[in-house]
C-alpha positions, 0 to 999 in steps of 0.5 A: 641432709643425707650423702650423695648416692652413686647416682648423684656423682654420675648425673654431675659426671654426665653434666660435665661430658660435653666439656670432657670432650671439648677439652679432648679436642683441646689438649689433642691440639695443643699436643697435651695429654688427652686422658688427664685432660679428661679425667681432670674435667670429670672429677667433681670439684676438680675440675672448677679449678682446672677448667680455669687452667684450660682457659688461660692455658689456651689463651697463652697457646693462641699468644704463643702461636701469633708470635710465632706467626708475626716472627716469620719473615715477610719473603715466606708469606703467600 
Protein backbone atom coordinates (compact mmCIF):
# COMPACT_ATOMS: atom_id res chain seq x y z
CA UNK A 1 0.00 0.00 0.00
CA UNK A 2 1.43 3.19 -1.36
CA UNK A 3 1.04 7.15 0.20
CA UNK A 4 -1.86 8.94 -0.48
CA UNK A 5 -1.26 11.27 -3.48
CA UNK A 6 -2.60 15.27 -3.76
CA UNK A 7 -5.51 14.05 -5.33
CA UNK A 8 -6.52 11.80 -2.52
CA UNK A 9 -6.35 14.74 0.32
CA UNK A 10 -8.48 17.09 -2.02
CA UNK A 11 -11.28 14.36 -2.54
CA UNK A 12 -11.57 14.09 1.53
CA UNK A 13 -11.26 18.26 1.51
CA UNK A 14 -13.74 18.46 -0.97
CA UNK A 15 -16.11 15.51 1.04
CA UNK A 16 -15.79 17.77 4.00
CA UNK A 17 -16.99 21.45 1.98
CA UNK A 18 -20.37 21.11 3.09
CA UNK A 19 -19.50 20.93 6.64
CA UNK A 20 -17.00 23.59 6.24
CA UNK A 21 -19.80 25.95 5.21
CA UNK A 22 -22.32 24.86 7.91
CA UNK A 23 -19.72 25.55 10.56
CA UNK A 24 -19.21 29.20 8.62
CA UNK A 25 -22.54 29.94 9.42
CA UNK A 26 -22.35 28.38 12.84
CA UNK A 27 -19.35 30.40 14.24
CA UNK A 28 -20.55 33.63 12.51
CA UNK A 29 -23.84 33.12 14.75
CA UNK A 30 -22.13 32.43 17.82
CA UNK A 31 -19.85 35.25 17.19
CA UNK A 32 -16.76 33.02 16.58
CA UNK A 33 -13.75 33.16 14.53
CA UNK A 34 -15.19 32.00 11.25
CA UNK A 35 -11.63 31.24 9.19
CA UNK A 36 -10.49 28.87 12.23
CA UNK A 37 -13.97 27.44 12.05
CA UNK A 38 -13.28 26.31 8.64
CA UNK A 39 -9.95 25.75 8.51
CA UNK A 40 -10.33 23.30 11.53
CA UNK A 41 -13.32 21.28 9.36
CA UNK A 42 -10.81 20.87 6.72
CA UNK A 43 -8.00 19.36 8.00
CA UNK A 44 -8.13 15.64 7.86
CA UNK A 45 -8.11 14.06 11.29
CA UNK A 46 -8.76 17.22 12.84
CA UNK A 47 -11.68 17.86 12.30
CA UNK A 48 -13.28 14.34 14.01
CA UNK A 49 -12.13 15.69 17.14
CA UNK A 50 -13.29 19.17 16.45
CA UNK A 51 -16.57 18.49 14.99
CA UNK A 52 -17.29 17.00 18.32
CA UNK A 53 -16.14 20.46 19.85
CA UNK A 54 -18.89 22.30 17.37
CA UNK A 55 -21.73 19.95 18.76
CA UNK A 56 -21.25 20.46 22.31
CA UNK A 57 -20.00 24.14 21.78
CA UNK A 58 -23.57 24.68 20.41
CA UNK A 59 -25.46 22.89 22.28
CA UNK A 60 -24.04 25.13 25.59
CA UNK A 61 -24.73 28.38 22.94
CA UNK A 62 -28.47 27.23 22.67
CA UNK A 63 -28.53 26.22 26.96
CA UNK A 64 -27.03 29.66 27.50
CA UNK A 65 -29.40 31.69 25.18
CA UNK A 66 -32.63 29.89 26.97
CA UNK A 67 -31.21 31.07 30.24
CA UNK A 68 -31.08 34.12 28.94
CA UNK A 69 -34.62 33.91 27.55
CA UNK A 70 -36.14 32.64 30.97
CA UNK A 71 -34.13 35.19 33.16
CA UNK A 72 -35.94 38.06 31.76
CA UNK A 73 -38.86 39.54 33.60
CA UNK A 74 -42.31 38.66 32.33
CA UNK A 75 -43.41 42.77 32.05
CA UNK A 76 -40.90 42.59 28.73
CA UNK A 77 -42.43 39.99 26.86
CA UNK A 78 -44.91 40.50 24.23
Amino acid sequence: MGTFSIWHWLIVVFMFAPFAIGNYFIADRMERSKVLWVILTLIPFVNFIFMYYVMFAVVIYILGKLNQLTEQPEASLP
